[in-house]
C-alpha positions in Angstrom: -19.2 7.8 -31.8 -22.5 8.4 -30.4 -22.8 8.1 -26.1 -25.4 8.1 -24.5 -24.6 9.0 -20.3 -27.4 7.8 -18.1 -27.1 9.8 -14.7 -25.2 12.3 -16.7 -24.7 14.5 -13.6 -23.5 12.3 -11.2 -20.2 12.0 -9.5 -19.0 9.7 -12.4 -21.4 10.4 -15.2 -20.4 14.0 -14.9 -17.0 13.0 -15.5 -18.0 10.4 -18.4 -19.4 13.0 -20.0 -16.4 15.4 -19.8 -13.9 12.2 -20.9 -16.0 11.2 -23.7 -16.6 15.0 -25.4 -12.9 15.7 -24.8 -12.5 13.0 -27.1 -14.2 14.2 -29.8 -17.7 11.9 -29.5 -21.1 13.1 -29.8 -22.8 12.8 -25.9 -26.3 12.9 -25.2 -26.7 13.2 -21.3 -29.6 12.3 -19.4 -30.1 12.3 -15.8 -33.3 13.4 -13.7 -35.3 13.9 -16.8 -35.3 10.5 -17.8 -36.3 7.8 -15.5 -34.9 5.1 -15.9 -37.9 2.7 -14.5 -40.0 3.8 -16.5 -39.9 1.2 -19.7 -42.2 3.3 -22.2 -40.4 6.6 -21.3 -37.4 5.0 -22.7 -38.2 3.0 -25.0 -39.4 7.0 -26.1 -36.2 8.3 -25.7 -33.3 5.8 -26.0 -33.8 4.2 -29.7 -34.3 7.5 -31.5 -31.1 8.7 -30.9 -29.3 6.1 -32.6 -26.3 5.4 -30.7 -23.8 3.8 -30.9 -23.1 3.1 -26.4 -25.0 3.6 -23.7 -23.1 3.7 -20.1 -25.7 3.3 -17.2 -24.0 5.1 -14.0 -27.9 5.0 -12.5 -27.6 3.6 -9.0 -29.4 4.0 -5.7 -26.2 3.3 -3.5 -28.3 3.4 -0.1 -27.5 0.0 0.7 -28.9 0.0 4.6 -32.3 1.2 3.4 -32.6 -1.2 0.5 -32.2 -4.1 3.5 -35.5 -2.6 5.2 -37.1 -1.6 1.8 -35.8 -4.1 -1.2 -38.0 -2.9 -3.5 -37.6 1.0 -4.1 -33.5 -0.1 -4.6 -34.8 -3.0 -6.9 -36.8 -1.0 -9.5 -33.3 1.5 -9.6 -30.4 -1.0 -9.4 -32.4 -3.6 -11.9 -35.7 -3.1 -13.4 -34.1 0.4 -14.3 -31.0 -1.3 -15.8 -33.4 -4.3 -17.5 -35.2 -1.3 -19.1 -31.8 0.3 -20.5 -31.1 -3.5 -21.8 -34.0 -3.5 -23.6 -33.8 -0.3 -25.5 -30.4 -1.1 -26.6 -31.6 -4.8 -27.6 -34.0 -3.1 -29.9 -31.8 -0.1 -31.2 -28.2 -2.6 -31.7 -26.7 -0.5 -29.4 -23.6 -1.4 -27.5 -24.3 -0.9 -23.5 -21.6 0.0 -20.5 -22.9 -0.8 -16.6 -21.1 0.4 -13.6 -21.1 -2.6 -11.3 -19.8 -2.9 -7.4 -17.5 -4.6 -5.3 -20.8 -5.4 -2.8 -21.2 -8.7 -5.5 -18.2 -10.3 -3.5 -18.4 -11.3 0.3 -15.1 -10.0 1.1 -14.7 -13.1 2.9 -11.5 -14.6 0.1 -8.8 -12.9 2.1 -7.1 -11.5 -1.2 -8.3 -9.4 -4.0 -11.0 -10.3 -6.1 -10.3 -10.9 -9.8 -12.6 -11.3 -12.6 -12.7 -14.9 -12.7 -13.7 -15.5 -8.8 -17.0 -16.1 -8.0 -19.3 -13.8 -6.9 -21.4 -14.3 -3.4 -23.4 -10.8 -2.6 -24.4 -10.6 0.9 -27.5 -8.0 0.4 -29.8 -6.5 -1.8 -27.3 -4.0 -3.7 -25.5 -6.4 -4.5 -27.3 -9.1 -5.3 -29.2 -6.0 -7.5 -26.3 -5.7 -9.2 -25.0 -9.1 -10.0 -28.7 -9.8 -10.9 -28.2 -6.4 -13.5 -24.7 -8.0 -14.4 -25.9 -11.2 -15.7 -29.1 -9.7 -17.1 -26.7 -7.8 -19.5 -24.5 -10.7 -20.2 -27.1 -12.9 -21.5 -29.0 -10.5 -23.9 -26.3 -7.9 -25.4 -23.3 -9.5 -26.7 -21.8 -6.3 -27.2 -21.4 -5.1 -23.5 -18.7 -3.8 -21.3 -19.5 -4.4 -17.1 -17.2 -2.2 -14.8 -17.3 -3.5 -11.2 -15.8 -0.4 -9.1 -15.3 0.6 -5.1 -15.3 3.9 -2.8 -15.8 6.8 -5.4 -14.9 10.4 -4.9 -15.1 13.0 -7.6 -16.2 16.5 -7.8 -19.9 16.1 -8.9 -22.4 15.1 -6.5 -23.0 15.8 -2.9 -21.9 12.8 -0.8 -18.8 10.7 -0.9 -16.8 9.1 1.7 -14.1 12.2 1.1 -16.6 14.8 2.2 -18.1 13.2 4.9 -15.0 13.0 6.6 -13.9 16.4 6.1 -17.2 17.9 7.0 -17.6 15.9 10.2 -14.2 16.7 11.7 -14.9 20.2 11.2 -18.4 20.2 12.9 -17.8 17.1 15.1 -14.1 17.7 16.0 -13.6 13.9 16.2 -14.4 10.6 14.3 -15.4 7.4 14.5 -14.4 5.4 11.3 -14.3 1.4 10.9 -11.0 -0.9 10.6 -12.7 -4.0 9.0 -14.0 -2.6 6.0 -11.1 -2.8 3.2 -11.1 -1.6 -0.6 -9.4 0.9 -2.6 -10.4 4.8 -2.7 -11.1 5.6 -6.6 -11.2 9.0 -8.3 -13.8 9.1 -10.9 -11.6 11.4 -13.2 -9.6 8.2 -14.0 -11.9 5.5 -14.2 -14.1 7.5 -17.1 -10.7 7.6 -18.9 -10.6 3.8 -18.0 -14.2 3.7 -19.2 -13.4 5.7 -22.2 -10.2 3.5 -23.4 -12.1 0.1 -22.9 -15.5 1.2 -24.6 -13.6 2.8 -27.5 -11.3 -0.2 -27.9 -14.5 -2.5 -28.9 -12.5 -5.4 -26.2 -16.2 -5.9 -24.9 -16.5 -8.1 -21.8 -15.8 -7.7 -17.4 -13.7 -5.4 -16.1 -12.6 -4.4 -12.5 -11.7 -0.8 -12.9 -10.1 1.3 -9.6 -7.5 3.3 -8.9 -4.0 1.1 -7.4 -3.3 0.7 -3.4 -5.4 -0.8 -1.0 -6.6 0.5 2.8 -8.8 0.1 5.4 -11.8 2.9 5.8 -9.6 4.0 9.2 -6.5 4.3 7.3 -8.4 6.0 4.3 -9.8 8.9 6.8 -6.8 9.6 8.8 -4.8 10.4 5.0 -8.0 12.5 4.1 -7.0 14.4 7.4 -3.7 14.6 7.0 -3.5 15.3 3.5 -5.9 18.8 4.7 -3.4 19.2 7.4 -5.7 18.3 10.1 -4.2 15.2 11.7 -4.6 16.7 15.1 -8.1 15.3 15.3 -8.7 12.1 16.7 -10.2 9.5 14.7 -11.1 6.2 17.2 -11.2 2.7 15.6 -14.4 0.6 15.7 -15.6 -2.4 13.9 -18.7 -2.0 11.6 -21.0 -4.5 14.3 -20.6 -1.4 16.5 -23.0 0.9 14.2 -25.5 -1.9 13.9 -25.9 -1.4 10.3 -28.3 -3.7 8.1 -26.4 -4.1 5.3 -23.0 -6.0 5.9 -20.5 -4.9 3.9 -17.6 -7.1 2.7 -14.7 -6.7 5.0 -12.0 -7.4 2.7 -12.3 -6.6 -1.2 -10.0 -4.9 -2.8 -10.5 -5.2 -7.0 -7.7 -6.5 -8.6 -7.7 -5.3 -12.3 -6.4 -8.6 -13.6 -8.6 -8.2 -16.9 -7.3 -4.9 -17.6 -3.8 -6.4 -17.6 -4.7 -8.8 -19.8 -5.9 -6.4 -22.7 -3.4 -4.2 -22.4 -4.8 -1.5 -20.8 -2.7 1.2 -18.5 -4.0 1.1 -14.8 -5.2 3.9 -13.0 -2.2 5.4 -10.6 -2.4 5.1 -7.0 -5.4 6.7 -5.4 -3.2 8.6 -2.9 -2.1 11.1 -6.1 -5.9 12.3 -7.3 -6.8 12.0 -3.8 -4.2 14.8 -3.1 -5.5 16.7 -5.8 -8.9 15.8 -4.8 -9.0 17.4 -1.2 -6.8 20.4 -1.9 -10.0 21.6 -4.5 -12.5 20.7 -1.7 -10.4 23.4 0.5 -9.8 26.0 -2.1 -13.1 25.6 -3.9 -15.5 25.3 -1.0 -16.6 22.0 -2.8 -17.6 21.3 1.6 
């Protein structure tokens, strides 16, 4: 098989890459040298390669600033994504898009499931319903992967390193109770990625590790799992950091589709998350 990664090396397309080629398949990685919202430098560089799946990890993820500024986020999270859609509509390529919990309100009091209704309450996610459905209606041959709270070991930022690195400079935190998902390693959803792509069962998918915790709850086992517990983490709400993008409170993803096909599920995040911090330590990964 022939795979095409766009944002090859990012905190998950680094890892799809690795999955894929450790499989045997031919990748072809792009990442800053192809922009993605530019249609005629892809329409240049996408068909040629005959593929046989493109997976679009592409995402600007600054939710608070796409609030003040819709646009710059728009061009990434859908005109980008429209443009991948097109190539592969031309070429008969099967496509793969990484999708987000932020298409739920996190207002259900449960976790979300494929076949609930989506109701996203900003411009990320309405992006990436809008890139969702986009998909959907012109490539019948597509996989969508809705997923939460990544950490891997590509990439600068994740919730995992911010924690560590402020309680080292800051000595204290403030972290939010009303914000609830599931932490997922991007080591296993590529392999989820890899198994559902490779299986041809093309369709929706909510793809995270198991377990489910609260932001708060999520940054005092990062502590404690480095063995500093001994630093005070305060509760808060999110309406105290007067953010602009409101996040869903409650959505944990329920991988009811996965299930259904057969699939394994991912372990519990607590395990990679283990492994996870002890390489940030040891490897200076800070």
């Amino acid at each position: 098989m022939r795979v095409i990664i766009c944002g090859a090396e990012g905190q998950l397309g680094s890892d799809l890459v690795k999955v894929f080629r450790s499989r045997g398949e031919e990748v072809f990685g792009y990442d800053l040298d192809l922009d993605i919202t530019d249609y005629d430098l892809v329409m240049e560089k996408i068909p040629p390669l005959r593929a046989d799946l493109l997976v679009n990890t592409v995402a600007d993820i600054d939710a608070d600033r796409a609030e003040l500024d819709p646009e710059p986020s728009l061009k990434v999270n859908f005109t980008g994504n429209q443009n991948l859609v097109l190539a592969c509509l031309g070429c008969g390529c099967a496509m793969a898009f990484i999708s987000s919990d932020y298409v739920f309100d996190g207002r259900k009091g449960s976790a979300y499931n494929e076949f609930d209704p989506p109701n996203p309450q900003g411009v990320y996610g309405r992006a990436k319903l809008a890139s969702e459905r986009y998909l959907a209606s012109l490539l019948p041959r597509h996989f969508i992967f809705r997923t939460q709270w990544l950490f891997g070991k590509a990439g600068k930022r994740n919730f995992v390193k911010s924690i560590l690195r402020n309680a080292r400079e800051k000595g204290g935190l403030r972290v939010v109770t009303d914000e609830v998902g599931t932490p997922t390693c991007t080591a296993d959803l590529a392999d989820t990625v890899y198994r559902v792509c490779s299986s041809g069962k093309y369709g929706l998918y909510h793809a995270t590790n198991q377990g489910v915790c609260s932001r708060y709850d999520f940054a005092r086992e990062i502590l404690e799992i480095a063995g500093w517990k001994d630093i005070p983490v305060e509760p808060i709400r999110y309406a105290e950091l007067n953010l602009p993008y409101p996040r869903p409170p409650y959505s944990p993803l329920d991988n009811m589709n996965l299930r259904l096909q057969g699939f394994p599920l991912a372990r519990h995040y607590r395990e990679p998350l283990e492994e996870y911090v002890a390489w940030l330590l040891e490897e200076g990964g800070l």
